[in-house]
N, C-alpha and C positions, 0 to 999 in steps of 0.2 A: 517664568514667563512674565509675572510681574515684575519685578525686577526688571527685566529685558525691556516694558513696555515703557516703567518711570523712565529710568535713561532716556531712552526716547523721548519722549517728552521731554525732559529736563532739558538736553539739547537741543531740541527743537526753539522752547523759549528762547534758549543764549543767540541762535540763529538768526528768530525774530527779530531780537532786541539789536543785533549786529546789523540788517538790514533795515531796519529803520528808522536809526541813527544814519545809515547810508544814505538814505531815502531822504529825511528830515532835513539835513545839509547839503544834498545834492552835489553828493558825492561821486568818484568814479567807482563804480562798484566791479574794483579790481582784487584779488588774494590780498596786495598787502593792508588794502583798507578794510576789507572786511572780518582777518585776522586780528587787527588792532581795535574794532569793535566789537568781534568775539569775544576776546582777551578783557575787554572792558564789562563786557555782558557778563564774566562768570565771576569778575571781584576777585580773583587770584593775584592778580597784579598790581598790590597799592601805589607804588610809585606810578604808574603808568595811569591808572586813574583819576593820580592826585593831579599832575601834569595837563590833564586833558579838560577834568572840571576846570582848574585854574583858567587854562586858556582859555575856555567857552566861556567863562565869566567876565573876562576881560575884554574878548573882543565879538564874542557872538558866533565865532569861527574858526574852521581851521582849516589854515590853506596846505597849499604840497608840501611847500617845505617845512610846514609843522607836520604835517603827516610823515614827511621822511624823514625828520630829527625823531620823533617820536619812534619809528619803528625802529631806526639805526640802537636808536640809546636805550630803549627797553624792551625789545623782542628781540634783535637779530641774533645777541649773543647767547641765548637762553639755548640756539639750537646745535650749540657747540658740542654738550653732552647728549644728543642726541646724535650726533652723526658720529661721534666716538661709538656712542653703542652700535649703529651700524655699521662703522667696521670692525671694530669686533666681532660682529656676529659672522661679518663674510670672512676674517680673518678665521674664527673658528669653523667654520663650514669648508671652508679651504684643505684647514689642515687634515677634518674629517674626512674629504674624500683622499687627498693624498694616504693616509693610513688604510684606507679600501684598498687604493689601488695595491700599496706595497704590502697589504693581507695576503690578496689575489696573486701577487707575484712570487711570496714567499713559499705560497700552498704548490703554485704547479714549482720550482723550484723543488721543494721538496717531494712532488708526484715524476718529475726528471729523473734527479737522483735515485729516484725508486726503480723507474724504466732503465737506469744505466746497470746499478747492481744486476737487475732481473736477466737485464740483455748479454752480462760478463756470464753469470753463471749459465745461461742456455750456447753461449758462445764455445763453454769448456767441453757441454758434451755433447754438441752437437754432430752428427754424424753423414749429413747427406746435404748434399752444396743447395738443395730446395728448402731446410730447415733455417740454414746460416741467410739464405736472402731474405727468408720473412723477418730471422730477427732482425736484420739490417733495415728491412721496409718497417720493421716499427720503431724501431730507433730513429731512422730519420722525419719518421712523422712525429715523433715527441717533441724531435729538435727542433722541426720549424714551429709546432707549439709556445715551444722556450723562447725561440726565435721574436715570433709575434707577440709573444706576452712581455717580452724585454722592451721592443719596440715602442707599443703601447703606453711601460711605463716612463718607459723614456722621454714620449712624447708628451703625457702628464706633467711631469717634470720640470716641464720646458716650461707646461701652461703655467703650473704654480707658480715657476719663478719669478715669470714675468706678471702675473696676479699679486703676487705678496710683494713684489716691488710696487708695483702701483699703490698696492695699501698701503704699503710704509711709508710713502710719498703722500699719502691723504693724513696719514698720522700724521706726520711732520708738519702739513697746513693746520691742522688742528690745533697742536699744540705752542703752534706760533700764535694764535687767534689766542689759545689760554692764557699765552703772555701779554697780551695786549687790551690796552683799554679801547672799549670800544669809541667812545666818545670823542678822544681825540688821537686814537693812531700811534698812541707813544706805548712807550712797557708799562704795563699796569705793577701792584705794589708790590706782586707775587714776583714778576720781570726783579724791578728793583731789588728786594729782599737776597735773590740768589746771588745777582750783580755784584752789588755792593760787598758784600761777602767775600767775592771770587776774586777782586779790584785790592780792597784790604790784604787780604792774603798773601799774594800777589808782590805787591810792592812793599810789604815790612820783607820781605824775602827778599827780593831786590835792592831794594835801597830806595828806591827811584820816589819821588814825591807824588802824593796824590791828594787832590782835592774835591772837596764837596759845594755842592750850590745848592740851597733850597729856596725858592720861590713862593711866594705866595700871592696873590690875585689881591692888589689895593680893594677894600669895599665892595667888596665881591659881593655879599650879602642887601647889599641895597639895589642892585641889578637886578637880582630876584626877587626884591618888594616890591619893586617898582615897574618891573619889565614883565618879570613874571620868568620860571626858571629856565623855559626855552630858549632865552634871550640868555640866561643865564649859560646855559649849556651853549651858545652861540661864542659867549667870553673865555669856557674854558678850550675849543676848538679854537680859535685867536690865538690864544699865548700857548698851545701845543705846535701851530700852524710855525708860529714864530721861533720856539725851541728847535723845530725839525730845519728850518731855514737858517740857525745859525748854528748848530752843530755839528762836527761831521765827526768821520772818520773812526776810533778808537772810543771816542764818548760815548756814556751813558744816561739816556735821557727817559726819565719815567714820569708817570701821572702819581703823586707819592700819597692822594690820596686828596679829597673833597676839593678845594682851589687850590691844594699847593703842591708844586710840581720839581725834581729833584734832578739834577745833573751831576753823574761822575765824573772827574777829568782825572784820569792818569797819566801818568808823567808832565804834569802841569802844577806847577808851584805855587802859591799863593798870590804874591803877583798877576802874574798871567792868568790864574783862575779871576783875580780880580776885573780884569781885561773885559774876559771873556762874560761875565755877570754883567758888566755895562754895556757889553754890546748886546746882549735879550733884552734889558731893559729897555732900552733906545727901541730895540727892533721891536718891539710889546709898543714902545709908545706909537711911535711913528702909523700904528696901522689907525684905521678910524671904523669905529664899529656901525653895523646899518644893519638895523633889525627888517629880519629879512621875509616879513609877512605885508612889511608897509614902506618900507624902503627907508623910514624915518632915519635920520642919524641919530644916532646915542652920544657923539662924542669919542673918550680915546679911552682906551684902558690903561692902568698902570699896576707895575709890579714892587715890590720889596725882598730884597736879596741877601740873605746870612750866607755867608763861605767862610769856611775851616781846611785845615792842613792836615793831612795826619801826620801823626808824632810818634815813635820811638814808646813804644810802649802802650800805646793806642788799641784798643777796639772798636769796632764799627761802631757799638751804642757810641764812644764817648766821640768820634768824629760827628757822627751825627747830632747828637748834644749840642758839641760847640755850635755848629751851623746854625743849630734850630737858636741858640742863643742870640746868635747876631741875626736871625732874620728879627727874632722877636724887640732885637733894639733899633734895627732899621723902622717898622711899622710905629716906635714908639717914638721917634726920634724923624716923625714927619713923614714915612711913608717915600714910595717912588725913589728909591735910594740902593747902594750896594752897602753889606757892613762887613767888616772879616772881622777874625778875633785880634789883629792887630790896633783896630784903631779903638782911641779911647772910651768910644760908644760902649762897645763892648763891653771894657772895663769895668766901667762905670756900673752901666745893666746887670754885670754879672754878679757884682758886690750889693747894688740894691733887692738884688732879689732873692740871693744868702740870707743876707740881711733881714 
């Protein structure tokens, strides 16, 4: 009972603390803002914390749309493995009653078969036409037993199927949410990792050429001293925004992890991967950022771009390698830039840093 009462109490306070914060900022005191000051109330959530002092420090406030970057990017996703557990559970409750039903069907199935034996051997010796109609009138009533209990399960049946399609249809949302970054809508690294793999494979089988892009977010890190990281989280939804708007089709576009973001191109040659890296960059430059609590302009974002080819004897690390090489001589070599391993940069970078 003590036990029972702390609790109580204990949440009681996180409640407190959640509406008073609501209360203090004159807030809407709706689920998701009261949820995001719960969450802040119990100190389980450091990132989600750290994001919210920052903000309050900087500007005194937080408006909607800090409040719904804030829930998108640090709570919505957390309820992922929660609704996996709930269907699971309804998946297994499911199948529990389907096994009831086909217990219940196999018992009189087997209590029939009892009734048919019983009703052959009374059939053999039976002697007077009033003997032969009772066993008849009990045979037929077993049958329409069979009858109804066939039906029944049949109708079961029906239910489940069309119940575990649906759930398998909720799995499939779910596990598309596990492959995605919540942040900005592309495959998160777990997406990439499979990807990448399945691409590789793929095309040393084939023959066919495939290339890699990795991006990285110019001074990404001073957006977030300066802005604070909301604004930051603003810059990598931009250059997601922008990835999803130039690539189509057969590509492969992930968030590859902190600012830097990863495209596969299969059957796309170095060249034409080349292409295609200029035109994100252009499309990253071209947008204009406008921090979105004060309407203020930031200016423009810019990207830095290594592309590799795979080769004849390649593995994913070492495709990935070269890339990572030339983004890292692009960033050194002036930034806002595409590099492949063909152009001299490259070279140059790759022998300096043997070296």
């Amino acid at each position: 009972m003590v036990k029972v009462l702390d609790e109580h109490e204990r949440t009681m306070a996180f409640a407190q603390v959640a509406l008073g914060q609501i209360r203090s900022l004159r807030q809407t005191a709706i689920p998701r803002n009261y949820e995001i000051w719960y969450v802040y109330a119990t100190g389980y959530n450091a990132p989600l914390n750290k994001i919210i002092n920052e903000t309050l420090a900087r500007s005194g406030k937080l408006t909607e749309a800090d409040l719904d970057q804030i829930y998108e990017t640090y709570l919505s996703h957390i309820k992922t493995t929660e609704r996996i557990d709930k269907v699971g559970a309804r998946v297994i409750g499911e199948i529990d009653d389907v096994i009831k039903v086909l217990g219940d069907a196999l018992a009189m199935t087997g209590s029939y078969d009892a009734s048919l034996s019983d009703a052959t051997k009374k059939l053999s010796s039976a002697e007077s036409r009033e003997q032969i109609k009772s066993i008849i009138e009990t045979l037929l009533h077993s049958t329409s037993e069979m009858r109804e209990t066939n039906k029944a399960l049949e109708d079961r049946l029906t239910l489940s199927r069309s119940e575990i399609s649906n759930l398998q249809q909720s799995l499939e949302a779910i596990r598309a949410e596990s492959l995605t970054d919540p942040l900005t809508g592309l495959g998160n690294r777990k997406y990439f990792d499979r990807m990448i793999d399945m691409a590789v494979q793929g095309a040393l089988a084939s023959g066919e050429p495939l290339s890699l892009l990795l991006v990285d977010i110019d001074h990404f890190k001073s957006f977030n001293d300066s802005y604070g990281h909301l604004t930051g989280d603003q810059v990598l939804r931009l250059v997601g925004l922008s990835l999803k708007q130039t690539i189509k089709g057969q590509d492969i576009t992930a968030r590859y992890g902190g600012e830097e973001f990863a495209v596969v191109l299969p059957n796309t040659a170095l060249r034409q991967a080349l292409t295609v890296a200029d035109h994100i960059r252009r499309a990253v430059m071209a947008k204009e950022l406008k921090k979105k609590s004060t309407g203020e302009i930031l200016g423009r974002v810019t990207i830095s771009v290594g592309v590799s080819m795979l080769k004849q004897g390649d593995d994913t690390d070492a495709l990935i390698e070269r890339a990572d090489a030339c983004l890292y001589a692009a960033k050194r070599n002036g930034r806002n830039r595409v590099i492949c391993e063909a152009d001299p940069e490259f070279t140059v970078e790759t022998h300096n840093r043997v070296a």
